[in-house]
Backbone as CSV, one residue per row, in Angstrom:
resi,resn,N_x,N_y,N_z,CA_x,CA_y,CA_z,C_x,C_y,C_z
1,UNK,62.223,42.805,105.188,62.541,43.350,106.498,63.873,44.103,106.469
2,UNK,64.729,43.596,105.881,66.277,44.337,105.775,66.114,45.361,105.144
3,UNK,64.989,45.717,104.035,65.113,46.758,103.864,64.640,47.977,104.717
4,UNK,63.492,47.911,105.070,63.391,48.299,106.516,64.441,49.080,107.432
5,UNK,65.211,48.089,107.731,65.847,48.366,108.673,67.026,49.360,108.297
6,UNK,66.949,48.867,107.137,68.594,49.985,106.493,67.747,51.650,105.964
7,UNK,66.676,51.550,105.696,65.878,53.083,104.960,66.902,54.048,105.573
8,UNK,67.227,54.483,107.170,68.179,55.417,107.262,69.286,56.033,106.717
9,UNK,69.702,54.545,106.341,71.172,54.381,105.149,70.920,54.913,103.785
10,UNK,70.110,55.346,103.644,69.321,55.617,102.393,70.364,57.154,101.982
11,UNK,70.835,58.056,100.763,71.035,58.442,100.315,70.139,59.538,100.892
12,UNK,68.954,59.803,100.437,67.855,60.414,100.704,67.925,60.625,102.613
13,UNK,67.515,59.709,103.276,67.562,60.251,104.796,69.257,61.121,104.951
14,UNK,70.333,60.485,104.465,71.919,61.006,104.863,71.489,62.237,104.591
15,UNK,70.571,62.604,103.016,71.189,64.147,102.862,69.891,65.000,103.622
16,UNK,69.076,64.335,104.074,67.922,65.034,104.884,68.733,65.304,106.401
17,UNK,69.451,64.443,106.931,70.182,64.489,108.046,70.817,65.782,107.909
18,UNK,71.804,66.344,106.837,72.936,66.886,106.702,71.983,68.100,106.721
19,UNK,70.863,68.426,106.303,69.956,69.571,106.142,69.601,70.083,107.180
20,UNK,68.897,68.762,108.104,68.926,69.259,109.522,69.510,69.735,110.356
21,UNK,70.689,68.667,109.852,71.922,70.013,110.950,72.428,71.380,110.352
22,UNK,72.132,71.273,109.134,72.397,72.949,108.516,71.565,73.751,108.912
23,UNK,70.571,73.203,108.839,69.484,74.164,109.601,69.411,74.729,111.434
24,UNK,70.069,74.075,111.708,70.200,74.331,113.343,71.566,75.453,113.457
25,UNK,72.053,75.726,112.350,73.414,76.981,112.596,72.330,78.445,112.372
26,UNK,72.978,79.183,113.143,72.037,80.392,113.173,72.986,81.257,112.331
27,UNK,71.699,82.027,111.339,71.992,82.772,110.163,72.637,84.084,110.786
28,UNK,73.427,84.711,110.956,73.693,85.766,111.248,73.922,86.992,110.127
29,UNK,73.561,87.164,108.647,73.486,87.476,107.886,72.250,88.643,108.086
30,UNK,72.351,89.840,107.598,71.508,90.617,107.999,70.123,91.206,106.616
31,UNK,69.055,91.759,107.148,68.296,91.237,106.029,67.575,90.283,106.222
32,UNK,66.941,89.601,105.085,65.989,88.624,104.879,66.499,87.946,103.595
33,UNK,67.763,87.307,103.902,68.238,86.922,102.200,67.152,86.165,101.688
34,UNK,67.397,85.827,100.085,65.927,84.917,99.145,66.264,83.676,99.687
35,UNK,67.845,83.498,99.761,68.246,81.911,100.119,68.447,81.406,101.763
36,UNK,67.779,80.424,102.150,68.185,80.288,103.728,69.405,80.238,103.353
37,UNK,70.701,79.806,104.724,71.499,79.267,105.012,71.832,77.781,104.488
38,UNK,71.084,76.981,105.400,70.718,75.621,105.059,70.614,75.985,103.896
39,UNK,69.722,76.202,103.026,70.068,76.076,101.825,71.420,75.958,100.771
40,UNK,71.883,77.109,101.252,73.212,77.680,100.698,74.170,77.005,100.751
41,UNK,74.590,75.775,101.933,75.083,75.227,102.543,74.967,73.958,101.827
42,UNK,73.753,73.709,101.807,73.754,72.375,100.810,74.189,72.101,99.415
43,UNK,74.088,73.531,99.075,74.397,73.529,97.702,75.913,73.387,97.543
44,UNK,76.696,74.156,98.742,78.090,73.842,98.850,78.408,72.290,98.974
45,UNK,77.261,71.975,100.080,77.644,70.396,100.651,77.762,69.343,98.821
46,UNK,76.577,69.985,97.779,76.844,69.041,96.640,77.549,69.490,96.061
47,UNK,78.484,70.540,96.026,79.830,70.650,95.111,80.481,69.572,95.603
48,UNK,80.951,69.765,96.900,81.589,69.072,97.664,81.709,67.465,96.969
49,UNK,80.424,67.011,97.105,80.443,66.044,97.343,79.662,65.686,95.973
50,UNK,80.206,66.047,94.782,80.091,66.255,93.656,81.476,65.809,93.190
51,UNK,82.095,66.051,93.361,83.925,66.425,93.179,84.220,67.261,92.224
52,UNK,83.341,68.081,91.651,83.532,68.729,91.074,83.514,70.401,91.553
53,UNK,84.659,71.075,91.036,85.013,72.363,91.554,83.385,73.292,91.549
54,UNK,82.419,73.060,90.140,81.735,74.084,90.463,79.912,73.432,89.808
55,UNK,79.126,73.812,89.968,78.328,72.827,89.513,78.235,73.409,87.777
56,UNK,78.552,74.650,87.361,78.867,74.224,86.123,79.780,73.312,85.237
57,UNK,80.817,72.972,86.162,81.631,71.721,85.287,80.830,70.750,85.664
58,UNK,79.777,70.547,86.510,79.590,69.100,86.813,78.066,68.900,85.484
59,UNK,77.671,70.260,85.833,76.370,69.951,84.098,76.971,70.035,82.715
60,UNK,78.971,70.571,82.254,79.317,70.293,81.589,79.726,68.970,81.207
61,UNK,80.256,68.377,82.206,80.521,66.654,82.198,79.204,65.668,82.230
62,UNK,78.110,65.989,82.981,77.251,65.010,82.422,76.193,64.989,80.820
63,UNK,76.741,66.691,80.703,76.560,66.598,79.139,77.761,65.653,77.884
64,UNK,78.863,65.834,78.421,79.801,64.575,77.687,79.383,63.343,78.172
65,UNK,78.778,63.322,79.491,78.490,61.354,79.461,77.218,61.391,78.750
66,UNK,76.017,62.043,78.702,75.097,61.735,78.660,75.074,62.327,76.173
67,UNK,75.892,62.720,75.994,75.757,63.011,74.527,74.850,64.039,74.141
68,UNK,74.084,64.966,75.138,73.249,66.085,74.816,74.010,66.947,74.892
């Protein structure tokens, strides 16, 4: 049952949350870019919250943890 009740808390719903509200800012970008907003946004949101400056240092560092 507790688990249940926590699923919101879930990793997965937080970053579905954070999508939703990216998605509710209106694109004012002109055109038909390839990438939504929301999209674009998220990808910032996982630098962010990555801690890493760019997501190439972050696939350079899990190549030093991981030994490939």
């Amino acid at each position: 049952m507790v688990g249940r009740e926590r699923k919101h808390l879930s990793a997965d719903a937080r970053y579905s949350m954070v999508h939703t509200s990216f998605a509710k800012i209106p694109d004012h970008r002109i055109g038909r870019p390839a990438i939504s907003l929301a999209d674009a946004l998220m990808s910032a949101f996982a630098v962010f919250s990555l801690k890493c400056p760019s997501l190439l240092q972050f696939d350079e560092q899990q190549l030093s943890i991981n030994g490939s």
